[in-house]
N, C-alpha and C positions, 0 to 999 in steps of 0.2 A: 564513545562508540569506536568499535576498533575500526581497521581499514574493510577486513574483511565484508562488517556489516554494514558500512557504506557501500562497499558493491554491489554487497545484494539488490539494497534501496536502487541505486543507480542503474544496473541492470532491471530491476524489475519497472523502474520508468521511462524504461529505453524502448518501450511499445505504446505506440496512440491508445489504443483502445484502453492499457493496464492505467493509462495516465487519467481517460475519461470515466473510469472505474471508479477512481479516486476521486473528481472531482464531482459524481455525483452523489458518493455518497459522504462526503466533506457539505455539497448542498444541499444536503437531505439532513445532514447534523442527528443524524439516528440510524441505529442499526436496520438493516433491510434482509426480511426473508423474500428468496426467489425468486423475486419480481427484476431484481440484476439481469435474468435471461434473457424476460422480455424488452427492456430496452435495447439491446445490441443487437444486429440480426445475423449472430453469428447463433453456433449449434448450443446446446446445455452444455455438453462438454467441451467445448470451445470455453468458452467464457468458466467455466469452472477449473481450465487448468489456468487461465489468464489469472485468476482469484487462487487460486496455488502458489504463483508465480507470487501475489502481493502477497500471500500467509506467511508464505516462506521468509519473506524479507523482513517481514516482520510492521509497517505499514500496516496491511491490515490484519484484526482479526475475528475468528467466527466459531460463535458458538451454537451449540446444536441446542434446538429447543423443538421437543418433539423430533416430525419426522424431517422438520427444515433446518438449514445452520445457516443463521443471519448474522451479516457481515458491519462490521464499521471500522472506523480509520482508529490506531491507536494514536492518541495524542501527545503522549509522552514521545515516541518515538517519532514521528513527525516533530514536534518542537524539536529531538535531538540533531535532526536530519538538516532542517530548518537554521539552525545555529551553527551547524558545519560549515552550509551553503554561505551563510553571510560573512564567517571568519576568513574562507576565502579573499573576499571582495577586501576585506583588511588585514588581510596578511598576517592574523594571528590562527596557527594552525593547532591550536591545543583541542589535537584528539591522541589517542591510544591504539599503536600501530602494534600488529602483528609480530 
């Protein structure tokens, strides 16, 4: 993972809400069409640039099926995220810088 797309992740967790996004659809353990809006009481497009924000970073992603695009966490990229985070705590930093 280079540095760059560490930052993205890191910025894109750098918001409660973008963080609670994730965590429920990590407890959902399945893709989720629209019903993301209704949980948060912010606006459709509030909560759809916040889900921009994780698309982008790559966290999450969303496929369109029909007229809805349902969202879930990718795993690969979380476990890459995830193994960053903990090589810190040990001082081995074997990632791929810019």
């Amino acid at each position: 993972m280079t540095t760059e797309e560490l930052a993205k992740i890191f910025k894109a967790l750098g918001h409660s809400t973008r963080i609670q996004i994730v965590e429920h659809l990590l407890h959902r353990n399945s893709c989720i069409c629209g019903e993301i809006v209704g949980i948060f009481p912010f606006s459709q497009s509030t909560v759809s640039q916040h889900l921009k924000i994780l698309k982008d970073s790559g966290i999450v992603s969303g496929e369109i099926e029909g007229p809805k695009t349902c969202y879930c966490v990718d795993d690969h990229i979380l476990k890459e995220f995830k193994d960053y985070v903990s090589s810190l705590n040990h001082g081995d930093q074997d990632h791929e810088t810019v």
